[in-house]
C-alpha positions as a printed Julia matrix, in Angstrom:
134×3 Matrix{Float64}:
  0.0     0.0     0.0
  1.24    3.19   -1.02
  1.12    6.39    1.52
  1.68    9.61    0.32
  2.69   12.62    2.28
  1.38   15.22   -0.24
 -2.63   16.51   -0.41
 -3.43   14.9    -3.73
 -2.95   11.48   -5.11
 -1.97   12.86   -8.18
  1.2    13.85   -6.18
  1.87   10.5    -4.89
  5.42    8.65   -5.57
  3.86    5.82   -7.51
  2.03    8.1    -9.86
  4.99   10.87  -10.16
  8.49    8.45  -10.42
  7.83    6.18  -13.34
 10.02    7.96  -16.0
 13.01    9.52  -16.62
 14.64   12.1   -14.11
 17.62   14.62  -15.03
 19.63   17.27  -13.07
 23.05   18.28  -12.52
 24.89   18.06   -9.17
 26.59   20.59   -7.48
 30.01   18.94   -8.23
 28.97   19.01  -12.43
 28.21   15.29  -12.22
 25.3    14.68  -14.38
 22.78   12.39  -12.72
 19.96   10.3   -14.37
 17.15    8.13  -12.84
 14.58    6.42  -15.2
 12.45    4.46  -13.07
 10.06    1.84  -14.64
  6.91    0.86  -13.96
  8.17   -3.02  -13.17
 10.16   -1.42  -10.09
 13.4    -1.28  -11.88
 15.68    1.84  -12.14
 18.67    2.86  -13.77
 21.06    5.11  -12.14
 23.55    7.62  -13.97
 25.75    9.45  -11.84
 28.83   10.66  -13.66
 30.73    8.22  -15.24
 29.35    5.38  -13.12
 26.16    3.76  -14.69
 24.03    1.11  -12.95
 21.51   -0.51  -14.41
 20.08   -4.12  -15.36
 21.95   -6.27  -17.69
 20.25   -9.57  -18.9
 22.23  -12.26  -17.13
 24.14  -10.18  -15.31
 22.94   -7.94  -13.05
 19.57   -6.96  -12.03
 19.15   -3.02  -10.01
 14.93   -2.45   -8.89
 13.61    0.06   -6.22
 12.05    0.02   -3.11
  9.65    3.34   -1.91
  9.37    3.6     1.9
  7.02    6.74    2.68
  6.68    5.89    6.27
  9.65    7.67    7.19
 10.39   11.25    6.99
 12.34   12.41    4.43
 11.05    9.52    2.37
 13.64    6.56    1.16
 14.1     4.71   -2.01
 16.28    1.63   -1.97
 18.05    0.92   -5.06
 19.31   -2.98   -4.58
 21.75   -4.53   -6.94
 21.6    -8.31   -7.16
 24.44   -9.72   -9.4
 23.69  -12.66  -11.04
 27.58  -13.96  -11.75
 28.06  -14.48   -8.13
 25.21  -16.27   -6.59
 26.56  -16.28   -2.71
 26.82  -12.62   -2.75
 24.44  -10.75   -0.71
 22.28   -7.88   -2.75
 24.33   -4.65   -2.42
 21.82   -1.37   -1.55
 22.15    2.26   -2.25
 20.19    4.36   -0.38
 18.52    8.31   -0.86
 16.04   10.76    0.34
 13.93   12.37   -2.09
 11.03   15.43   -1.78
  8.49   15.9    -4.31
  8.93   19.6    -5.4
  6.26   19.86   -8.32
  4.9    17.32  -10.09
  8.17   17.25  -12.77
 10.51   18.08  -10.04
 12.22   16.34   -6.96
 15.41   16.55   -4.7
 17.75   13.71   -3.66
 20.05   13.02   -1.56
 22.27    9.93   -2.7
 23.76    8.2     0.75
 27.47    6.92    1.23
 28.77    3.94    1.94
 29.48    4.83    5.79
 25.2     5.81    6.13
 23.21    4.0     3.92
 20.4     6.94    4.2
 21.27   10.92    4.58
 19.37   11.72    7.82
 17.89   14.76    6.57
 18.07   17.09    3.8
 19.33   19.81    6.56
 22.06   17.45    7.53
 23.33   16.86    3.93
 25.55   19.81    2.63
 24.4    21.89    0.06
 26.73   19.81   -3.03
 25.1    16.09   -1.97
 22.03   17.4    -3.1
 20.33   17.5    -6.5
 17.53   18.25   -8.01
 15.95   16.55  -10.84
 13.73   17.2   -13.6
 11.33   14.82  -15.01
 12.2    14.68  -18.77
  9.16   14.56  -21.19
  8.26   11.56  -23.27
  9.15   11.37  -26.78
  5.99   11.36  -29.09
């Protein structure tokens, strides 16, 4: 069941982040999310780009809205290595506008940021929701 934190279910997560998602970091990284509608995502963050490969690797999200700043979990399973445990990237997002959110991306060291107010100014980014090609 999805909760949203905004007024309007138009506003809600699962209507708004199917699609693709653009911005520019502070540090000039360019960073792309295109989530799908069968809960996977691909990430582009610079020169590092994560995303599923048939056979290889598989990278879907997870929404939790019953926290505050709200969460989504990438997870990475890798297929060539069958003992290894899922690895996880976690971030805080905000719905701005309807074509418009902030992230946070965590680190290694916290898998979440705790706050937006606790994340300096260059960790966060916002993105713009690109429009579909007719």
């Amino acid at each position: 069941m999805i909760i949203s934190s905004c007024s309007s279910t138009k506003l809600s997560p699962a209507n708004i982040l199917p699609g693709k998602w653009e911005g520019v970091s502070k540090k000039g990284k360019i960073i792309v999310l295109e989530f799908k509608t069968n809960q996977e995502v691909e990430l582009i963050h610079g020169q590092v780009k994560l995303k599923s490969a048939k056979g290889k690797r598989k990278v879907v999200y997870e929404l939790d809205q019953s926290v505050s700043p709200n969460r989504i979990k990438l997870i990475i399973y890798q297929y060539n290595n069958l003992t290894t445990k899922p690895k996880t990237l976690g971030m805080i997002y905000k719905i701005l506008a309807p074509d418009t959110i902030l992230i946070a991306i965590g680190n290694s060291a916290v898998e979440y940021p705790e706050s937006f107010e606790k994340v300096s100014p260059k960790d966060k980014t916002i993105l713009v929701k690109q429009a579909i090609a007719q």
